[in-house]
C-alpha positions in Angstrom: 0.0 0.0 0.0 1.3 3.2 -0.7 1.8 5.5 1.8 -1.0 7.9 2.8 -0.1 11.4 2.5 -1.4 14.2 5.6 -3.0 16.8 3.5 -1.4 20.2 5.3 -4.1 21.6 7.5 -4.8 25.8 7.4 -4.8 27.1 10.9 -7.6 29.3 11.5 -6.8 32.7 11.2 -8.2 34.5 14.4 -6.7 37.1 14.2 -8.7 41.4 13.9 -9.3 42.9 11.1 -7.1 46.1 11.2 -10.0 48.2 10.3 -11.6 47.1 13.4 -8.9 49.1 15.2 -9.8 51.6 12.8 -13.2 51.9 13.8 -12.1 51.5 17.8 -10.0 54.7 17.4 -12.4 56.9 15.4 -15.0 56.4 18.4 -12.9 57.1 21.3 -11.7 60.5 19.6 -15.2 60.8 18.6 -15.6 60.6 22.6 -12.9 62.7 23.7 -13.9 65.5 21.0 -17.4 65.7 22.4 -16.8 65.7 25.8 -14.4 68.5 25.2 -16.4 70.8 22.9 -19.3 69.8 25.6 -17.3 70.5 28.8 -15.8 73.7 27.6 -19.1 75.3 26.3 -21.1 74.0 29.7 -18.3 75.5 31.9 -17.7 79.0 33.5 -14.0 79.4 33.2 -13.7 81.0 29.6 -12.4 84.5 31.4 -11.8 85.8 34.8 -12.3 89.6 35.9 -9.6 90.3 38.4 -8.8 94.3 40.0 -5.1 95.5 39.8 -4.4 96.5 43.3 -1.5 99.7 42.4 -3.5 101.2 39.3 -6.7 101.1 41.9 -5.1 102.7 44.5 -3.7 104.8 42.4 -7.2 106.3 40.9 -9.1 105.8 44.1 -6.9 108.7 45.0 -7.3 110.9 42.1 -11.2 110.0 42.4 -11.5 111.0 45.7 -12.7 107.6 46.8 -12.4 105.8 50.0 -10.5 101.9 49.0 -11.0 99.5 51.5 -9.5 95.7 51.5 -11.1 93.2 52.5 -10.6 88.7 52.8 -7.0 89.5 52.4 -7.2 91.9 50.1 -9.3 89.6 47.4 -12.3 92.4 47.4 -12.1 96.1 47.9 -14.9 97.9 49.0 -14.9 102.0 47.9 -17.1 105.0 49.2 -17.2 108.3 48.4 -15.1 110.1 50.7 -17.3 113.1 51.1 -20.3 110.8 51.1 -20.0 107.1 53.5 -23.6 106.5 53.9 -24.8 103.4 52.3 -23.1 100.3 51.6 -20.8 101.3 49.1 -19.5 99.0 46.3 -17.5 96.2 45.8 -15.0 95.5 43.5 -14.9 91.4 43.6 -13.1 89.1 41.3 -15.6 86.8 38.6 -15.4 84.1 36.4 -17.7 83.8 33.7 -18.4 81.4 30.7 -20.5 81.5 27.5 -24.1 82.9 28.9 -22.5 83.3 32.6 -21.2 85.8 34.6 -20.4 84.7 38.1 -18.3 85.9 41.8 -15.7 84.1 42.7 -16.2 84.0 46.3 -17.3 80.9 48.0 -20.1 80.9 50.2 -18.3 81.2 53.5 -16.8 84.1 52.0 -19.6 85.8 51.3 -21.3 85.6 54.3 -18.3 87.2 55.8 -18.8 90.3 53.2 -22.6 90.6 54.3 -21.3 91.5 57.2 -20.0 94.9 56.1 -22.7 95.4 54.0 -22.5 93.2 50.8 -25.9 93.0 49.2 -27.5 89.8 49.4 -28.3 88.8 45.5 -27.8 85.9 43.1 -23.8 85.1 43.1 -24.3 84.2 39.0 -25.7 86.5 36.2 -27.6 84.1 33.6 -27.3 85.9 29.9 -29.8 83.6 28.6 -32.4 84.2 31.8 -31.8 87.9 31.2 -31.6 88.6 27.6 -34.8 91.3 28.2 -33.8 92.8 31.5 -31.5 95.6 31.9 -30.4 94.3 35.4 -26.9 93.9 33.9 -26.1 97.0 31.8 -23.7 95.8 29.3 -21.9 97.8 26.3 -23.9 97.5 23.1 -20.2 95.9 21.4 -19.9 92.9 24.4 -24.1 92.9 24.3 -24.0 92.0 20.2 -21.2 89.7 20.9 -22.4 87.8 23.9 -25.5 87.1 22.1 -23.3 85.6 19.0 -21.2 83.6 21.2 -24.6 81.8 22.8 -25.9 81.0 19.5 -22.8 79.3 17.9 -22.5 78.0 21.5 -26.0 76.5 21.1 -25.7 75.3 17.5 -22.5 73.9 18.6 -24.3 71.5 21.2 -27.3 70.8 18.9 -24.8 69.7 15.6 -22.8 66.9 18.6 -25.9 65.4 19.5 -27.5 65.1 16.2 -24.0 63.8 14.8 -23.9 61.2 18.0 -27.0 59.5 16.7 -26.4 59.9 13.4 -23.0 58.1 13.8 -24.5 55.4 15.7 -27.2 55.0 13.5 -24.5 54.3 10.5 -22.0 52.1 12.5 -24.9 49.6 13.7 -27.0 49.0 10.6 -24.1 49.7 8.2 -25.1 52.6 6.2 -22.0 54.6 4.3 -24.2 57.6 3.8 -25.1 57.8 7.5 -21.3 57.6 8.5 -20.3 60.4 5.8 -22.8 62.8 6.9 -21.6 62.1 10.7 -18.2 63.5 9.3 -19.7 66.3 7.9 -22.0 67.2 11.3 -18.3 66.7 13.4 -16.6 69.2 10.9 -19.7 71.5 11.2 -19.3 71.4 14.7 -16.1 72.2 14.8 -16.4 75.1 13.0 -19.3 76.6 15.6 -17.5 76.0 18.1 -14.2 77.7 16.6 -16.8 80.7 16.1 -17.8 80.4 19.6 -13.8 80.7 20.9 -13.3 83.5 18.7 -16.0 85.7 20.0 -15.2 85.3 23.3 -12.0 86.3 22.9 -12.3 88.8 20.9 -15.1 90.2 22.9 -13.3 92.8 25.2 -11.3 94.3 21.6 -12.8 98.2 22.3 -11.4 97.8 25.7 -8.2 100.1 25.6 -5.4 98.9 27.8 -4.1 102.5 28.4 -5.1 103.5 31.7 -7.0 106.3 32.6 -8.7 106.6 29.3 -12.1 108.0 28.9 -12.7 104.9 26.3 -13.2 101.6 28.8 -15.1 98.2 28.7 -18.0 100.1 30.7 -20.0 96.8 31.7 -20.6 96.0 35.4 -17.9 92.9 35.5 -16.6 93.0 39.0 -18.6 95.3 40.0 -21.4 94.5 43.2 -23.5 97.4 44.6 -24.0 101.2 43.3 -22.1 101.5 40.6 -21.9 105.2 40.4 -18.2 105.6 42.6 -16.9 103.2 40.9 -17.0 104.3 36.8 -13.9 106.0 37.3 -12.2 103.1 38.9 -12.8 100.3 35.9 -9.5 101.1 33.6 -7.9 99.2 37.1 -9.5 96.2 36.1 -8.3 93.3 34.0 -9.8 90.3 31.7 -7.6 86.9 31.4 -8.7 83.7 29.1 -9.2 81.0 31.3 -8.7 76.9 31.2 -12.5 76.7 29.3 -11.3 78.5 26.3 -7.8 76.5 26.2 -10.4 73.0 26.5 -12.8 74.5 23.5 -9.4 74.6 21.5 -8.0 71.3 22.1 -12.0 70.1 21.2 -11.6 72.1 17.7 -8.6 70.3 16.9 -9.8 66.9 17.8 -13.6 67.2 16.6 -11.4 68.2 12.9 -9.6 65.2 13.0 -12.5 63.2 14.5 -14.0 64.5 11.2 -11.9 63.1 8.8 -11.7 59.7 10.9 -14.9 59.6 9.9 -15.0 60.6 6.4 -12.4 58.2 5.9 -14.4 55.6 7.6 -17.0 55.7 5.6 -14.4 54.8 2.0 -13.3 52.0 4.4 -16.9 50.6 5.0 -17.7 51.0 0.7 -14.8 48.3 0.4 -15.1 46.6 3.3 -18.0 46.2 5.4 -18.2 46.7 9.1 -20.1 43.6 8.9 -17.5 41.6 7.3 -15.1 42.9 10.1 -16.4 41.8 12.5 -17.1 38.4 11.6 
């Protein structure tokens, strides 16, 4: 009898399909790009109102205007020196986001300030609860611009949520056109949001930094009480981009490239199915 020969047995391949990996990546940035877009707009930490201490002692002088420090020196409260009666006004540091504008004193804090006569109100100014007040007097430039910030702001939000089911739509029943326009929504969010950054910072442009001028950001910022001492006083006070505005950026950059992953996933899936990936 001749010999039998073994016929060579294939090993199964068990190994992932690299587009699997593919896929894997594209939704964790897709993650980390919304959470970022979403945790920078729904924050309060895209500027901070803070009082230079020498340039307001400096013009509380030349204003005739009693400066007072107070919670080692954080607030300062001023009077009219000719005039003390009332509570007088407080110059306090604030941190505000996209549609709000609060103090940055903590409770325990304040309750220390009611004491010499800080008025008892709402710590946080909502823009969007007060677009048709005039409780919070704002310059017609920061008005126009505040409202254009909440609106991309908005849009922003509205475009991540749509995309979210949109892309999950397309990844679980397999459709290519679902998973292209997802890339499209990401890019389109992106751009908002870019819009949204770029107001805000731009937003205090008319201020002049020269001090003294006549020509000042003349909104209330920082300001807690009658207002009327402390006009002359607001050239002493300074606006700084906060850690909000830095996380809006990094979620531009990623809900771009978060676009493309997509866009490119989409070519992937016309050749090769997610189906046929997974299997």
């Amino acid at each position: 009898m001749e010999p039998q020969t073994a016929t060579p047995q294939t090993e199964c391949e068990c190994g992932v399909h690299p587009s699997v990996f593919y896929l894997l990546a594209t939704l964790l940035l897709t993650s980390c790009s919304t959470a970022m877009l979403c945790a920078s707009i729904m924050t309060d930490h895209w500027e901070h109102v803070v009082w230079e201490r020498a340039a307001l002692a400096t013009l509380a002088n030349t204003s005739n205007t009693a400066l007072q420090w107070l919670l080692d020196d954080k607030v300062a409260k001023i009077e009219d020196a000719n005039n003390k009666k009332g509570g007088g006004t407080f110059l306090v540091p604030m941190n505000g986001g996209i549609w709000t504008m609060c103090v940055s004193l903590e409770e325990e804090e304040v309750s220390i300030l009611s004491r010499a006569g800080f008025p008892t109100q709402p710590l946080c100014t909502n823009y969007l609860a007060n677009t048709d007040t005039d409780d919070e007097p704002r310059a017609d430039w920061q008005h126009r611009m505040q409202n254009l910030s909440i609106s991309c702001a908005l849009v922003c939000l509205i475009v991540l949520g749509s995309a979210a089911l949109v892309g999950a739509f397309g990844v679980c029943k397999h459709q290519i056109s679902a998973v292209l326009v997802t890339g499209v929504m990401y890019l389109l969010a992106g751009l908002f949001a870019m819009f949204t950054l770029m107001i805000i910072h731009f937003k205090r442009i008319q201020r002049v930094s020269t001090r003294g001028s006549s020509h000042i950001d003349d909104t209330g910022d920082g300001l807690v009480g009658p207002q009327a001492p402390a006009i002359p006083l607001l050239s002493a006070r300074e606006f700084y981009n906060s850690w909000s505005l830095e996380l809006g950026w990094g979620g531009v950059v990623l809900a771009t490239t978060t676009s493309l992953l997509w866009i490119l996933l989409s070519k992937i899936m016309r050749y090769n199915p997610i189906s046929a990936m997974l299997l």
